[in-house]
Backbone as a chain_set.jsonl record, in Angstrom:
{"seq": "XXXXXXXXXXXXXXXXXXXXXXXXXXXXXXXXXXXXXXXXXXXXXXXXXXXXXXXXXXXXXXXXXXXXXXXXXXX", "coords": {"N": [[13.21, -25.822, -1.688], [12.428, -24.702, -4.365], [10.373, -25.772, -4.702], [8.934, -24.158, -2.388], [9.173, -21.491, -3.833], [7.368, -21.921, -6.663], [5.17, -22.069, -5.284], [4.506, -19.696, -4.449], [5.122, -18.189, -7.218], [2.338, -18.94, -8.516], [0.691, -18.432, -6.765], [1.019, -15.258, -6.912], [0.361, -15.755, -9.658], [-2.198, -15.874, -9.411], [-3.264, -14.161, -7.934], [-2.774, -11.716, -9.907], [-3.991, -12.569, -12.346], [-6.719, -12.282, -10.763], [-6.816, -9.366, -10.874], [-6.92, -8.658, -13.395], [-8.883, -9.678, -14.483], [-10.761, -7.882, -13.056], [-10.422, -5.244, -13.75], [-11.128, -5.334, -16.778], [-14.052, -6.433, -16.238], [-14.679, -4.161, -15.489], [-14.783, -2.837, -17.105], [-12.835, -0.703, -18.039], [-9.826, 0.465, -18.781], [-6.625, 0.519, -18.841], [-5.389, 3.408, -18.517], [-7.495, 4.686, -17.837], [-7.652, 3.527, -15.412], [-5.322, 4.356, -14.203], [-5.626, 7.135, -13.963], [-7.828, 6.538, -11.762], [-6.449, 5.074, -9.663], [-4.122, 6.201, -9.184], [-1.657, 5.574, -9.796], [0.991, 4.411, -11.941], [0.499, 3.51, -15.547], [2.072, 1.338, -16.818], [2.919, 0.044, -14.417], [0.715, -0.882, -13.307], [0.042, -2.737, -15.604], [2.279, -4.467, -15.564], [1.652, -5.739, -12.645], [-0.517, -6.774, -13.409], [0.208, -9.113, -15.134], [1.606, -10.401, -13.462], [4.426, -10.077, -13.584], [5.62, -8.095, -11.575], [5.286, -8.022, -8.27], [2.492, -7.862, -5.939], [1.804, -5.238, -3.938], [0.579, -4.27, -0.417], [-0.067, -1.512, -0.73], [-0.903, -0.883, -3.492], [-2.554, -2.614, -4.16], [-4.612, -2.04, -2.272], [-5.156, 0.381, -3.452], [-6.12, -0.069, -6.434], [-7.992, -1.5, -6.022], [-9.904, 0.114, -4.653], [-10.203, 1.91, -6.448], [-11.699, 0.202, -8.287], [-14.076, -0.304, -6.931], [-14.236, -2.117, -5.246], [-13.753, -4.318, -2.119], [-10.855, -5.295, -0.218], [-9.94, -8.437, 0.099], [-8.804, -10.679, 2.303], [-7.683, -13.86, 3.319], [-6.698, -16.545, 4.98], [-5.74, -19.79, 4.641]], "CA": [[13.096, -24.398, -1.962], [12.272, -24.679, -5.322], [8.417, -26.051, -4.482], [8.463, -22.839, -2.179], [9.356, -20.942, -5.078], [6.392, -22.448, -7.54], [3.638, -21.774, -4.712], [4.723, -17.983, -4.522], [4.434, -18.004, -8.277], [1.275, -19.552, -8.629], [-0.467, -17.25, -6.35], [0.802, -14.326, -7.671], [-0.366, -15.505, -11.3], [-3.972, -15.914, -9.251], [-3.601, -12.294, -7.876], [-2.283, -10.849, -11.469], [-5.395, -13.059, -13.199], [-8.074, -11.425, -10.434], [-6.936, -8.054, -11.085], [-6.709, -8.417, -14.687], [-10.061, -9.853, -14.863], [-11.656, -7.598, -12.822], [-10.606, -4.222, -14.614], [-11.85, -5.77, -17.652], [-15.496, -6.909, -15.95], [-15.114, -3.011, -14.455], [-14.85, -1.948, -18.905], [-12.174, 0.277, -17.51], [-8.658, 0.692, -19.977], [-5.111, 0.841, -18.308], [-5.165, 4.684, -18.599], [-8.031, 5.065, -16.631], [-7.352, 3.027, -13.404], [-4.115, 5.142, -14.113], [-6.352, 8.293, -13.385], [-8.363, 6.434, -10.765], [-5.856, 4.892, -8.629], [-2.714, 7.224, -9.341], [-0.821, 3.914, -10.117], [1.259, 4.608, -13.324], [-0.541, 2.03, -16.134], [3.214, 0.873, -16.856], [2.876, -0.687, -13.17], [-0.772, -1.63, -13.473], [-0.064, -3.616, -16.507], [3.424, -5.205, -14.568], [1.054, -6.239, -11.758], [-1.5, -7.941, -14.085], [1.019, -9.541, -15.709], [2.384, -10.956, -12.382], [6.217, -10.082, -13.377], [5.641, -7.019, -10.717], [4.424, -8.597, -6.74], [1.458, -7.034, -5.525], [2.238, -4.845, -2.299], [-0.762, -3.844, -0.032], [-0.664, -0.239, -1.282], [-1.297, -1.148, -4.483], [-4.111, -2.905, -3.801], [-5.712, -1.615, -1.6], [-5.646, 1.689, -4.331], [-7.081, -0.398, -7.175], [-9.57, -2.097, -5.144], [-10.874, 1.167, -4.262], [-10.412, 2.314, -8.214], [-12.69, -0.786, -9.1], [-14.892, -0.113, -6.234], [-14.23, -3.354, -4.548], [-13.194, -4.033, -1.249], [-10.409, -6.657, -0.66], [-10.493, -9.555, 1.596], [-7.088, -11.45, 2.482], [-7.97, -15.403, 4.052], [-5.635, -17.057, 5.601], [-6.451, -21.098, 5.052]], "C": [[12.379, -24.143, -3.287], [10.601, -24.581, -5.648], [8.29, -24.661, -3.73], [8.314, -21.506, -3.319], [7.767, -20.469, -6.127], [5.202, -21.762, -6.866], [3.762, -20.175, -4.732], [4.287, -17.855, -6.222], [2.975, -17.795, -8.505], [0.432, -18.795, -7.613], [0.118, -15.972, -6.614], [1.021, -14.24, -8.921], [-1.721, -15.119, -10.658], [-4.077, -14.392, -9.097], [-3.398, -11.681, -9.144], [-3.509, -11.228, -12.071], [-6.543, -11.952, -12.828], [-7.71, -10.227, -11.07], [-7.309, -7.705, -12.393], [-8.283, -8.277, -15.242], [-11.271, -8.623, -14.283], [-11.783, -6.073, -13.415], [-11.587, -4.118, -16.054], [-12.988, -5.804, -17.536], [-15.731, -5.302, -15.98], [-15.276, -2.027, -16.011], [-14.055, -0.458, -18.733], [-10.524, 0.166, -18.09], [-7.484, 0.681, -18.761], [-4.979, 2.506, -18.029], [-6.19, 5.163, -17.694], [-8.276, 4.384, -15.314], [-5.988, 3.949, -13.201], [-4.895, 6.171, -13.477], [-7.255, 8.174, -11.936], [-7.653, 6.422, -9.61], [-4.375, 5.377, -8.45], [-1.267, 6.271, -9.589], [-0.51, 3.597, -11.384], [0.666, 3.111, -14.421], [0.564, 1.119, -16.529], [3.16, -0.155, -15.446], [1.832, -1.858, -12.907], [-0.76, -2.9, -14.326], [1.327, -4.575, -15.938], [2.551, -6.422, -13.89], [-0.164, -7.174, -12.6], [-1.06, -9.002, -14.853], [1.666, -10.947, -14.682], [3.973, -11.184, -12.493], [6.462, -8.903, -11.827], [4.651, -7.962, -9.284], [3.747, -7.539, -6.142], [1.735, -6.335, -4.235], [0.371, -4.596, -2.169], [-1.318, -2.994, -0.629], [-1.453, -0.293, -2.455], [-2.586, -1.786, -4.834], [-5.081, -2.937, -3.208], [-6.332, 0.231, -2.967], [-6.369, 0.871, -5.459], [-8.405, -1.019, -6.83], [-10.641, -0.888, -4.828], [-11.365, 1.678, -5.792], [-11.622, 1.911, -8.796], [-13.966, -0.603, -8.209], [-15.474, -1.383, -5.345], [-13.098, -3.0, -3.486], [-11.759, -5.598, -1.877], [-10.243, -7.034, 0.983], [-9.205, -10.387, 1.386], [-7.582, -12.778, 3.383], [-6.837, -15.798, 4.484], [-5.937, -18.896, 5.729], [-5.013, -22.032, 4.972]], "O": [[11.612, -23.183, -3.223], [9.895, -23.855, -6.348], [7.559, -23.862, -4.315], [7.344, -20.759, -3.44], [7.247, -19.368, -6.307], [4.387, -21.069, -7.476], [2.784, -19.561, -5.158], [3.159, -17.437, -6.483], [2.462, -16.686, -8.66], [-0.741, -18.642, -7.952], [-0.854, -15.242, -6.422], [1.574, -13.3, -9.493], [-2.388, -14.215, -11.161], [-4.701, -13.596, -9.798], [-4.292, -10.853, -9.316], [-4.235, -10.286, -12.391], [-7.125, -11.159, -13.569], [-8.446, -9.991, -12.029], [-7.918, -6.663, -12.636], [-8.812, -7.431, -15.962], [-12.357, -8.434, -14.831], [-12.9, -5.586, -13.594], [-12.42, -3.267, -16.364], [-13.568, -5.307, -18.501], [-16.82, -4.937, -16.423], [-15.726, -0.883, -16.081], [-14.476, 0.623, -19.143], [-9.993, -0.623, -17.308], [-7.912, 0.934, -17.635], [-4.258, 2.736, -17.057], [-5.889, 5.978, -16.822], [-9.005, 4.74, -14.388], [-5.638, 4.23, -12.055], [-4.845, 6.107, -12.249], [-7.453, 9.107, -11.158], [-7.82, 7.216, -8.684], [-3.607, 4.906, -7.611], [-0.075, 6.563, -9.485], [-1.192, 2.833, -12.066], [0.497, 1.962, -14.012], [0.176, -0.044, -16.644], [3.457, -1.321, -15.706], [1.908, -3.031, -12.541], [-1.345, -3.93, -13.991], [1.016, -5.762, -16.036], [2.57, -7.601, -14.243], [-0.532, -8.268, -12.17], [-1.881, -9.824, -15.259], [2.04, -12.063, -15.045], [4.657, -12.008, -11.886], [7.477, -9.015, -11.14], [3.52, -8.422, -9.44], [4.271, -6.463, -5.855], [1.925, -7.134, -3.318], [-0.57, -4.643, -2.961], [-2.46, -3.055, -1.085], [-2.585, 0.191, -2.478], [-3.431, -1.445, -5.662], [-6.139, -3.548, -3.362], [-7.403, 0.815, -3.133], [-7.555, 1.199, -5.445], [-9.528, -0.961, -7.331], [-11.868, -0.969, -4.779], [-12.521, 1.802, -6.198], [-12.406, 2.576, -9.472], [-15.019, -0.77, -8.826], [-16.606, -1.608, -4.916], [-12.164, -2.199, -3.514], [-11.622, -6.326, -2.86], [-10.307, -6.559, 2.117], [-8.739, -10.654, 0.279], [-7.949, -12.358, 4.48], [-5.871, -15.094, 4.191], [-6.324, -19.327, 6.815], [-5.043, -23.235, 5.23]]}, "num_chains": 1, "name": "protein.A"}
């Protein structure tokens, strides 16, 4: 259980990293993806953080914020 545990982590540090990184690339502040994607920046900054687990909603609203789509794999 424990290794199940780790791999859940460890991809949602990777999801918390992308997002983090890509606001940043997008030169876009916490306050205004707040205004873009109606997604208090208290949450925003949670989720980049990866103490907060990404639901769909959530990212499917910043994805639109940043003006990226998102793509889910399955490998």
């Amino acid at each position: 259980m424990a290794t199940k545990n780790y791999e859940i982590i460890k991809i949602r540090n990777g999801i918390a990293r992308q997002l983090r990184d890509t606001r940043i690339s997008a030169h876009l502040s916490l306050a205004q993806v707040e205004k873009l994607s109606g997604i208090p920046a208290n949450i925003i900054d949670l989720l980049e953080v990866g103490i907060k687990p990404v639901d769909l909603g959530h990212l499917h609203q910043l994805a639109k914020a940043y003006g990226k789509a998102v793509k889910i794999t399955l490998i």
